[in-house]
MDAnalysis code that builds the backbone (N, CA, C; Angstrom):
import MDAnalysis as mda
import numpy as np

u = mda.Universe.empty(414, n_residues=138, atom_resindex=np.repeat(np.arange(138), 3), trajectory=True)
u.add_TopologyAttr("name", ["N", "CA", "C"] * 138)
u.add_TopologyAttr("resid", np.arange(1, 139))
u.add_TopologyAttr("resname", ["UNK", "UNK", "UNK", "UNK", "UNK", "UNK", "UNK", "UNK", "UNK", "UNK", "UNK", "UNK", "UNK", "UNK", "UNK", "UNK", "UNK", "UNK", "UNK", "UNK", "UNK", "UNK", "UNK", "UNK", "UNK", "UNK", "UNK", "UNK", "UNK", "UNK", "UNK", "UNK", "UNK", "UNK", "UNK", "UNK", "UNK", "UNK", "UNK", "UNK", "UNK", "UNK", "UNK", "UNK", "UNK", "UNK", "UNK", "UNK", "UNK", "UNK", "UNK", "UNK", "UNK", "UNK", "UNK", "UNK", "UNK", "UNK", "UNK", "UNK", "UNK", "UNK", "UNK", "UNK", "UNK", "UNK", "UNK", "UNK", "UNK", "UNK", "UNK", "UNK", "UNK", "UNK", "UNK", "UNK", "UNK", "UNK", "UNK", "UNK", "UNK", "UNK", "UNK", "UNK", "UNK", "UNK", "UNK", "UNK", "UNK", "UNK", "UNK", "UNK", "UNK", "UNK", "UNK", "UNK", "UNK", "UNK", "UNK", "UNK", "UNK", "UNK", "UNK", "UNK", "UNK", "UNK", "UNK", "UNK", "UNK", "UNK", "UNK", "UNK", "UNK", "UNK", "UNK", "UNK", "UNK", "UNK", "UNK", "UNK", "UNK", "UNK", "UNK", "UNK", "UNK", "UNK", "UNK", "UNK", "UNK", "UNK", "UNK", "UNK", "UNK", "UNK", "UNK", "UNK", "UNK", "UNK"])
u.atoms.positions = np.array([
    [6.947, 5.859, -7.291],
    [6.600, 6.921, -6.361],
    [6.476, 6.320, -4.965],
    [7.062, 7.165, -3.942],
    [7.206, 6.271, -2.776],
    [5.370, 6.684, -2.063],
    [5.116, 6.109, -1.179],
    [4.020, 5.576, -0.426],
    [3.921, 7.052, 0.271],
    [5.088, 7.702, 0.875],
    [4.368, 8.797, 1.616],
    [4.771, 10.131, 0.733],
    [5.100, 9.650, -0.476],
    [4.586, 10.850, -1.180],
    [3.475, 11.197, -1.886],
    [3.190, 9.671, -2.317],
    [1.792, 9.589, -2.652],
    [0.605, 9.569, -1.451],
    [1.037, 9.460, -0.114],
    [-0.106, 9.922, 0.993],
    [0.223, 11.362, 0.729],
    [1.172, 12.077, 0.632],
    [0.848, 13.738, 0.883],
    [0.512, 14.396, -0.250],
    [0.632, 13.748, -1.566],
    [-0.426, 14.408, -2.939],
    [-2.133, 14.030, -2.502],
    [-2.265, 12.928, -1.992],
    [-3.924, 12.873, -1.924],
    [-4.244, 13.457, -0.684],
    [-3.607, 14.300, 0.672],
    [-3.639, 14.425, 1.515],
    [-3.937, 16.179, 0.932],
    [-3.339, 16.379, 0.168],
    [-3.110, 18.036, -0.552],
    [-4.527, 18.052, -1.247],
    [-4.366, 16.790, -2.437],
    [-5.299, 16.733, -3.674],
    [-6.920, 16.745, -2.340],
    [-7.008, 16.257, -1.041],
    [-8.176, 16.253, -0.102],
    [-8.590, 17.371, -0.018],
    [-7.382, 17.847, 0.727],
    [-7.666, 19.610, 1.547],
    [-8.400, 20.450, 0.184],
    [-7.763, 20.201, -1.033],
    [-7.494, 21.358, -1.873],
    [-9.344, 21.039, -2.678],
    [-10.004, 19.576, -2.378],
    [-10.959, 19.607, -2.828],
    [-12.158, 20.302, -1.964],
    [-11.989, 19.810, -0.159],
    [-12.455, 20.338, 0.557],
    [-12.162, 22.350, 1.091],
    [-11.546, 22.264, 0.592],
    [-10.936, 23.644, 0.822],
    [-12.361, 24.940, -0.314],
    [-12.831, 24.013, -0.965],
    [-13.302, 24.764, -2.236],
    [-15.095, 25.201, -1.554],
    [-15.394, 24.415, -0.759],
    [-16.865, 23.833, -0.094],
    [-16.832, 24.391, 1.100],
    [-18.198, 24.828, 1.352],
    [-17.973, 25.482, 2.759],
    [-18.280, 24.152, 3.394],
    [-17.174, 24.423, 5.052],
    [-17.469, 23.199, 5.958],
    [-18.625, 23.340, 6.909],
    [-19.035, 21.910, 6.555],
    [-20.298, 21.681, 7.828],
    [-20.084, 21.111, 9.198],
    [-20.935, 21.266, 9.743],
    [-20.541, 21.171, 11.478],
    [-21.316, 19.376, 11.591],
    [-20.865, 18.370, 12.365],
    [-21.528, 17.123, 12.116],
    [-21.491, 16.742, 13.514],
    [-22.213, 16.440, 14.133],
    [-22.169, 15.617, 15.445],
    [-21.718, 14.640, 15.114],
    [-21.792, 13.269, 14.460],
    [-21.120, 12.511, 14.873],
    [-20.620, 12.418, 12.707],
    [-19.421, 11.869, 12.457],
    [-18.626, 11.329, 11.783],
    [-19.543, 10.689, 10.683],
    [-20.727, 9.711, 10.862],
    [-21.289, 9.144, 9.835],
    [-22.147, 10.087, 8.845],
    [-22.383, 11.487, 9.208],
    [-23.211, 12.507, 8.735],
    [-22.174, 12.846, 7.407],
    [-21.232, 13.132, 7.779],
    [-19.965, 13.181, 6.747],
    [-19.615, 12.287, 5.946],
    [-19.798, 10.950, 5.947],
    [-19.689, 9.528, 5.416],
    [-20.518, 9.490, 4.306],
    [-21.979, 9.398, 5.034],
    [-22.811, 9.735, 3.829],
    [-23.031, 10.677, 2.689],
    [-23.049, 11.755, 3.127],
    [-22.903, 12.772, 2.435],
    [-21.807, 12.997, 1.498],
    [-20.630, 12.152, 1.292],
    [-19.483, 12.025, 0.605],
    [-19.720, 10.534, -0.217],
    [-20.993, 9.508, 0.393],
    [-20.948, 8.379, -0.616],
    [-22.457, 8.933, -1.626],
    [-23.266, 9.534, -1.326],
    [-24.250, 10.639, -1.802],
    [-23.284, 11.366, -3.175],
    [-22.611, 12.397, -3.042],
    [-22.131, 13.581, -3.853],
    [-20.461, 13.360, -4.030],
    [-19.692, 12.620, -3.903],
    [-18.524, 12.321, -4.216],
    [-17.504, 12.403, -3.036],
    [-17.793, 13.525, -2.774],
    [-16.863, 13.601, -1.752],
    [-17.451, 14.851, -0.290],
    [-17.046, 15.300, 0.444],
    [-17.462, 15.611, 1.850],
    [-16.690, 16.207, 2.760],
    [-17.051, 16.983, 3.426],
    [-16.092, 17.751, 4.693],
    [-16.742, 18.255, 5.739],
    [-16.348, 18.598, 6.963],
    [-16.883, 19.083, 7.970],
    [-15.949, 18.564, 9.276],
    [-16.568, 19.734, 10.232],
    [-15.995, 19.505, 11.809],
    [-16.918, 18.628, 12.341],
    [-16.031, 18.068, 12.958],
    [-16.697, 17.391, 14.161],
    [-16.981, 17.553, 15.331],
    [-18.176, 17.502, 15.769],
    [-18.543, 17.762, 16.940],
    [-19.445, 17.019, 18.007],
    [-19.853, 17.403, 18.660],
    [-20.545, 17.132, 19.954],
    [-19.337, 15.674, 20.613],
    [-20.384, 14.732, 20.745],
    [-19.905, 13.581, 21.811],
    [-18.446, 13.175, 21.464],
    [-18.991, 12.571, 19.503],
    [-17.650, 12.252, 18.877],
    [-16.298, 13.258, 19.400],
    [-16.693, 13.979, 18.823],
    [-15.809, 15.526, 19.125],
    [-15.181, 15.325, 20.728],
    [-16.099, 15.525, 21.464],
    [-15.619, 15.278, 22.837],
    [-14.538, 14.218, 23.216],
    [-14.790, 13.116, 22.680],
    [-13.828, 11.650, 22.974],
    [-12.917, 12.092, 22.736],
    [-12.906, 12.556, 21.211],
    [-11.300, 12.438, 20.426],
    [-10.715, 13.745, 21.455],
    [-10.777, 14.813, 21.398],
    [-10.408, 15.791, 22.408],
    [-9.375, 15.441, 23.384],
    [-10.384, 14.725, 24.445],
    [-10.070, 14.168, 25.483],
    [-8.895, 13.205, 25.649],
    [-8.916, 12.405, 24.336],
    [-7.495, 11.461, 23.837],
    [-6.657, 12.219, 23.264],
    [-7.021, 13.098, 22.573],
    [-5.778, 14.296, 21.801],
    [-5.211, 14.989, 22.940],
    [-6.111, 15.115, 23.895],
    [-5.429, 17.015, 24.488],
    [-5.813, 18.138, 24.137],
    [-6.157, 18.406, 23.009],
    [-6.332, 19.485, 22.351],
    [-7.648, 19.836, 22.126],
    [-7.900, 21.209, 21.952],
    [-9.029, 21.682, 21.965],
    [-10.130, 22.268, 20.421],
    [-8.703, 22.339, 19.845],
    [-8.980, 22.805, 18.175],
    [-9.421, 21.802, 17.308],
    [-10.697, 22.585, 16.621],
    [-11.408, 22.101, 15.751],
    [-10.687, 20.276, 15.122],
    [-11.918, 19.592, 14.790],
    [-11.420, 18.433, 14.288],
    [-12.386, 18.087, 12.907],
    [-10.776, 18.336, 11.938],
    [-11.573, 18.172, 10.235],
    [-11.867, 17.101, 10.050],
    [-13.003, 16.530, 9.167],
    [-13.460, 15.525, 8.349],
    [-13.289, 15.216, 7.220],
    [-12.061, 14.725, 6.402],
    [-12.780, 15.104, 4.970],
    [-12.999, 13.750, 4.670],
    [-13.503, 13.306, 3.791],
    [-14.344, 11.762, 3.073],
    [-14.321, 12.360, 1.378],
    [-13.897, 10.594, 0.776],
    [-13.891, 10.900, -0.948],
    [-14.123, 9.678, -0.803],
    [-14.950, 9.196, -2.178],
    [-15.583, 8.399, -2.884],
    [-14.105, 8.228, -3.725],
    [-13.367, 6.892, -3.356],
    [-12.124, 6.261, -3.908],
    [-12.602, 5.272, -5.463],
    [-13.294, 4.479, -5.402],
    [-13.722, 3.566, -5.746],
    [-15.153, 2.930, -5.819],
    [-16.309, 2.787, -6.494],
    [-17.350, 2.231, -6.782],
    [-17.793, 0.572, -6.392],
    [-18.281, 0.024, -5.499],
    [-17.850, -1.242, -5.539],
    [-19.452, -2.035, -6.270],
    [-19.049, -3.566, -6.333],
    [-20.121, -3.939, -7.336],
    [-21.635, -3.708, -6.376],
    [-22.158, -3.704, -5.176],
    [-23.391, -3.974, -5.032],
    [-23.737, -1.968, -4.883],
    [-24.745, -1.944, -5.659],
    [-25.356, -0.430, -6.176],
    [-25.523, -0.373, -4.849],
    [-25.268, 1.285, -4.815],
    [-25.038, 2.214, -3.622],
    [-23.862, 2.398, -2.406],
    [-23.004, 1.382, -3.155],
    [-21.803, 1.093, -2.021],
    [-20.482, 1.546, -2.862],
    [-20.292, 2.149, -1.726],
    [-18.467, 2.510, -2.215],
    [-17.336, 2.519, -1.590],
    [-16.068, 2.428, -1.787],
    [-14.814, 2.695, -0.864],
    [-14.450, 3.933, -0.758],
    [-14.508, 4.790, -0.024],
    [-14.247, 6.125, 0.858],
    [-12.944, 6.023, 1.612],
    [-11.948, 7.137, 1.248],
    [-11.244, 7.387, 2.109],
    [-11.229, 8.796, 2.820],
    [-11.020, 8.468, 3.912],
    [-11.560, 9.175, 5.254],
    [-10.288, 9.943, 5.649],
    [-10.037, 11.208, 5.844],
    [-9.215, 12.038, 6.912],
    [-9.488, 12.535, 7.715],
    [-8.993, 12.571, 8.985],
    [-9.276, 13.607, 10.351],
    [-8.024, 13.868, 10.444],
    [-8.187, 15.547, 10.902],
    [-7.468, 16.131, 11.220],
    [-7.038, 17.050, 12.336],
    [-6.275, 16.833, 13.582],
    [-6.344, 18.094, 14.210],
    [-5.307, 19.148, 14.461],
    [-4.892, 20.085, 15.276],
    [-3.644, 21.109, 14.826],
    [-3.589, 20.725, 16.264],
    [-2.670, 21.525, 16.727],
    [-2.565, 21.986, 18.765],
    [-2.640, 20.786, 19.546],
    [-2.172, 19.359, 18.993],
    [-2.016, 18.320, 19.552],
    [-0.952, 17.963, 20.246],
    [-0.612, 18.014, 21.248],
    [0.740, 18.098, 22.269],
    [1.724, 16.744, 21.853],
    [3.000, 17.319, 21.907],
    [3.855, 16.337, 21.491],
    [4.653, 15.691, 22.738],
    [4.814, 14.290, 22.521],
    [5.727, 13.595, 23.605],
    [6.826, 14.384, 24.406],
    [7.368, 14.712, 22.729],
    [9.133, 15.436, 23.176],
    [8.837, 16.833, 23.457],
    [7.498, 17.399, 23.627],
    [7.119, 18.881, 23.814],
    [7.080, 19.677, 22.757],
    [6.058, 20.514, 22.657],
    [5.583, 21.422, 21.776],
    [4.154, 21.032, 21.875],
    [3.733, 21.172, 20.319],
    [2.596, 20.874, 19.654],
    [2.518, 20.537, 18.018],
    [1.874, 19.918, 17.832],
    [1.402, 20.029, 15.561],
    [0.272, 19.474, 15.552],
    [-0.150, 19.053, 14.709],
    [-0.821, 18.338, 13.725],
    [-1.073, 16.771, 13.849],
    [-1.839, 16.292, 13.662],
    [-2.565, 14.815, 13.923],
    [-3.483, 14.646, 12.901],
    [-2.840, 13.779, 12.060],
    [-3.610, 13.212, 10.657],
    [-3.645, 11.647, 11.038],
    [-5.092, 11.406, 10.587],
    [-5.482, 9.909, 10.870],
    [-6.038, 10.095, 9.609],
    [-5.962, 9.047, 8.679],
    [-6.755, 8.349, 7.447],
    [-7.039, 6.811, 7.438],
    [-8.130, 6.609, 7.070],
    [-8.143, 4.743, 6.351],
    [-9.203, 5.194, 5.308],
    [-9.265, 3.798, 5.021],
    [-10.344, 3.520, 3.980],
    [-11.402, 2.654, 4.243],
    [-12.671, 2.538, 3.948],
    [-14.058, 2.087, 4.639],
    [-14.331, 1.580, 3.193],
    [-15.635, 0.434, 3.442],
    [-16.797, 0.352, 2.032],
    [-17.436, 0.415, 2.952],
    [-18.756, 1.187, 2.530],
    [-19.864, 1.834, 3.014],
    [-20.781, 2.126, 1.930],
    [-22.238, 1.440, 2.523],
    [-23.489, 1.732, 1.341],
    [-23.865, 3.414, 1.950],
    [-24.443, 3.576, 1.064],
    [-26.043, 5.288, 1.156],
    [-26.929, 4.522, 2.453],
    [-26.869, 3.621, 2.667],
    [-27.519, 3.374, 4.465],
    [-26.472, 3.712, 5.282],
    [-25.650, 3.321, 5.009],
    [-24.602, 3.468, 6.319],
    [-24.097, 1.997, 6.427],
    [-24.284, 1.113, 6.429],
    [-24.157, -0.412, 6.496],
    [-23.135, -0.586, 5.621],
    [-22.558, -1.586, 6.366],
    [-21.250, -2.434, 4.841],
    [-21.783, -2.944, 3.849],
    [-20.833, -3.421, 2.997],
    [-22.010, -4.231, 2.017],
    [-22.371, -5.010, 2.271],
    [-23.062, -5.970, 1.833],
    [-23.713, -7.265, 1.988],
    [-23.099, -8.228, 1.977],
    [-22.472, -8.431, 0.452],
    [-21.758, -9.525, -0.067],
    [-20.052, -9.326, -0.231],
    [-19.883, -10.261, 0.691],
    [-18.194, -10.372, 0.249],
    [-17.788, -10.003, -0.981],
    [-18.364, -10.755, -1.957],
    [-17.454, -9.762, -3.148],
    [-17.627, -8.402, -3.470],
    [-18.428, -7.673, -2.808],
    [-18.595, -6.418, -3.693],
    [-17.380, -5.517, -2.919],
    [-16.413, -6.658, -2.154],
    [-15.004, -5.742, -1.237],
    [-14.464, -5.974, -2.935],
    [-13.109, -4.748, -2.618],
    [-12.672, -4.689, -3.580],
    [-11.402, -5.704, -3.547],
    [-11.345, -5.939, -5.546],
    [-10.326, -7.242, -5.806],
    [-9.221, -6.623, -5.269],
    [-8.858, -5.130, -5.602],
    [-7.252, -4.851, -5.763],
    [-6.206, -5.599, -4.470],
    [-5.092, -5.257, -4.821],
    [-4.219, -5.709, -4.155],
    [-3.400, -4.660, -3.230],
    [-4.003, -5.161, -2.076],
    [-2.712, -3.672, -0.724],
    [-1.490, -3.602, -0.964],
    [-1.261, -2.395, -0.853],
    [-0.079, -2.010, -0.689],
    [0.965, -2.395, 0.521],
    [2.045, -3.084, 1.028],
    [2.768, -3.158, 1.601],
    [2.251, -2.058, 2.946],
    [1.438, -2.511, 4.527],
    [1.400, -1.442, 5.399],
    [2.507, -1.202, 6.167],
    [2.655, -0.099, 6.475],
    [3.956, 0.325, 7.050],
    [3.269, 0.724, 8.658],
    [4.114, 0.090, 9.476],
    [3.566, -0.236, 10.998],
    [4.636, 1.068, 11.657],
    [4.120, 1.946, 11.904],
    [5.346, 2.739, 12.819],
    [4.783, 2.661, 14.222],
    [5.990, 2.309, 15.309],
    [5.800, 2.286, 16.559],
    [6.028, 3.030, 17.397],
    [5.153, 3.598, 18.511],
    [5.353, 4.283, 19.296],
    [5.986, 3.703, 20.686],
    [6.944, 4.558, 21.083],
    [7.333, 3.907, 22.182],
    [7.707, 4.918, 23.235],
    [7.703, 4.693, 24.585],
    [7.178, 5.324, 25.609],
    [8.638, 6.157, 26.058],
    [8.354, 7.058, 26.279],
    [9.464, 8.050, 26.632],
    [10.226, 7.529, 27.991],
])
């Protein structure tokens, strides 16, 4: 299965979990973090300051989604690997128009908010090949 088909099943399999939950409103991004290493997984807009930055670097004015899932369990209790989506629509394009702006990674993050402690409790697995796409200036 290629790499960006398997980003747009968990990108679907996200929406379609968050889609089910009503969304919460979060000032900043870590409110959402937790609350997804808490109960599995998490959603909400973003707002205030956070909200403001990204805006201001987007262009755009429309809402900005959160969603967060509990990927993986790691060994030191209360810590896990989360993968993270933001999303926004009405984001102006180079070549003109507008769409969509999807950013994802993946974090380990304890129920404090803090990384883990100990190097090993990162996970063993092995990355996948990253694929670097470049932007280049009109």
């Amino acid at each position: 299965m290629k790499i960006a088909t398997r980003l747009r099943a968990l990108t679907c399999a996200m929406f379609f979990a968050a889609s089910t939950a009503p969304v919460a409103h979060a000032d900043d991004a870590k409110t959402i973090l937790l609350e997804a290493v808490k109960n599995g997984t998490a959603s909400g807009e973003l707002t205030g300051d956070q909200a403001d930055v990204w805006m201001a670097k987007t262009r755009s004015r429309e809402p900005i989604k959160v969603i967060a899932k509990v990927v993986e369990q790691l060994k030191q209790p209360g810590c896990v690997r989360l993968a993270v989506q933001m999303n926004q629509d009405g984001v102006p394009k180079q070549t003109g128009g507008s769409g969509p702006l999807e950013v994802g990674w993946g974090m380990n993050i304890c129920d404090d908010g803090s990384p883990p402690a100990d190097v090993s409790a990162f996970t063993a697995s092995q990355q996948g090949t990253v694929k670097i796409n470049k932007v280049t200036a009109p």
